[in-house]
C-alpha positions as CSV (number, residue, x, y, z in Angstrom):
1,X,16.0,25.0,0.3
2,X,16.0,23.8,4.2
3,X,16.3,20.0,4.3
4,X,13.5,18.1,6.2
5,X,13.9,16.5,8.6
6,X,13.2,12.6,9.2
7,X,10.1,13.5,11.2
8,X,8.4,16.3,8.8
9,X,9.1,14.1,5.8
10,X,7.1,11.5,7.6
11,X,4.4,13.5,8.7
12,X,3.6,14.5,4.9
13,X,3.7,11.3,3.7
14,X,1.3,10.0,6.5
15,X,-1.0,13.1,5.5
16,X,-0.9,12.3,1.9
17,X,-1.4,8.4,2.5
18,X,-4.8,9.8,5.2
19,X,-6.0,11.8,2.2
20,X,-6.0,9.0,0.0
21,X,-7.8,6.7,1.9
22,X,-4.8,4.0,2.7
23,X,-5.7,2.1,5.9
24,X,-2.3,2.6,8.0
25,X,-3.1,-0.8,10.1
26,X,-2.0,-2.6,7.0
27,X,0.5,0.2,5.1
28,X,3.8,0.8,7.0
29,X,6.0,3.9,5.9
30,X,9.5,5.5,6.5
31,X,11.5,7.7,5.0
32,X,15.5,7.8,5.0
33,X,17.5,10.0,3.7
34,X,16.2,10.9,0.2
35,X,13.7,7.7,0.6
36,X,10.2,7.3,0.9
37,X,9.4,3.3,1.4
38,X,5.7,1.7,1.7
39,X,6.0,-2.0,2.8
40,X,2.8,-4.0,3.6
41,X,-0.8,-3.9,2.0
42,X,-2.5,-1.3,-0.1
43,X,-5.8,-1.1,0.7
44,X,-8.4,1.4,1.6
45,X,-9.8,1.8,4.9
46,X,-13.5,0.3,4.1
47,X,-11.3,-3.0,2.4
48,X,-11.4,-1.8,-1.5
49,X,-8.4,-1.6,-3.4
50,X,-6.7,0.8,-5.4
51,X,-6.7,0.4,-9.3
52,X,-3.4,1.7,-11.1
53,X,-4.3,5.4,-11.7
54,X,-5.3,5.7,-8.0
55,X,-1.7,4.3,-6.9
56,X,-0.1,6.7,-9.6
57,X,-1.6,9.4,-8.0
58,X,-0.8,8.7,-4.9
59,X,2.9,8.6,-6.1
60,X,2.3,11.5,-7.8
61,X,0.8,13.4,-4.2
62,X,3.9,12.4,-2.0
63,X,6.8,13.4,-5.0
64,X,4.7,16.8,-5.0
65,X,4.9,17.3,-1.0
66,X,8.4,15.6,-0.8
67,X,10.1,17.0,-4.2
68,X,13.6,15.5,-4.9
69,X,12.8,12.5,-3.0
70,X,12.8,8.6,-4.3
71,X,9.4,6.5,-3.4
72,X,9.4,3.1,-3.5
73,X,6.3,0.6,-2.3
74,X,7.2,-2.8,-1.8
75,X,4.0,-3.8,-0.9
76,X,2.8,-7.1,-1.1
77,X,0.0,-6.4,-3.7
78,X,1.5,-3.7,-5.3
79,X,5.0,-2.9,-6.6
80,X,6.0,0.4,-7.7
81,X,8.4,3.0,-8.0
82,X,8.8,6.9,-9.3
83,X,8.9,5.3,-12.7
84,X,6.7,1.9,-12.9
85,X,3.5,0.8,-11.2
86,X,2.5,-3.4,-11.1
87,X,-0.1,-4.8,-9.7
88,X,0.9,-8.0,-8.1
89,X,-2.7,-9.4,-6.9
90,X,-5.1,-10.2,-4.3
91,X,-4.4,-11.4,-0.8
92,X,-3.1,-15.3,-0.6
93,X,-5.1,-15.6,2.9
94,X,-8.3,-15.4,0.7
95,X,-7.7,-18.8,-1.0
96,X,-6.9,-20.7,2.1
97,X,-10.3,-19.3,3.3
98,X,-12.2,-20.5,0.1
99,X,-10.6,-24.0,0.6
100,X,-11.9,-23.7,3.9
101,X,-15.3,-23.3,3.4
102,X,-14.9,-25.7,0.4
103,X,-13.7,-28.2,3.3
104,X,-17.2,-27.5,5.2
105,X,-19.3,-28.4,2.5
106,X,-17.6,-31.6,1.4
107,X,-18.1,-32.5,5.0
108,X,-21.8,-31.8,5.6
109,X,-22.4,-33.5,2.4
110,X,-20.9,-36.6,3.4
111,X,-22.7,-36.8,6.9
């Protein structure tokens, strides 16, 4: 079998992350050697998230294009591997927002 190179090994994996619905302004992706790593968030590109069978599939879609190779996502919501998925949880930004608006209302009920 004729080893891929760096570039074709990233083209599939951006093709199998586009057919999956991952926004790429959030998702980064690169693949070394026998590598495939996803840093960032995992989200879809109208803002949903993926549940655990969706993220196993998607696992499952890159090891079928890039057989032989390791995937790894580091993500900051989601940690998983060839052999384990975890979800880690929502975005932290979204709480500092709530407090926010929390902030707002404590205000106008004082004035």
């Amino acid at each position: 079998m004729k080893r891929m190179s760096r570039l074709e090994s990233n083209k599939q994996v951006r093709r199998v992350l586009n057919q999956h619905g991952v926004d790429l302004a959030f998702c980064q992706y690169s693949c070394t050697g026998m590598e495939v790593r996803l840093t960032g968030w995992l989200a879809r590109y109208d803002g949903s998230n993926f549940n655990a069978q969706q993220v196993e599939g998607l696992v499952y879609d890159i090891q079928r294009h890039l057989s032989g190779f390791t995937i790894v996502g580091d993500m900051d919501n989601w940690s998983f591997t060839t052999d384990h998925i975890t979800f880690l949880g929502e975005k932290s930004g979204s709480n500092q927002a709530y407090s926010f608006e929390d902030e707002d209302d404590y205000e106008s009920e004082v004035a």
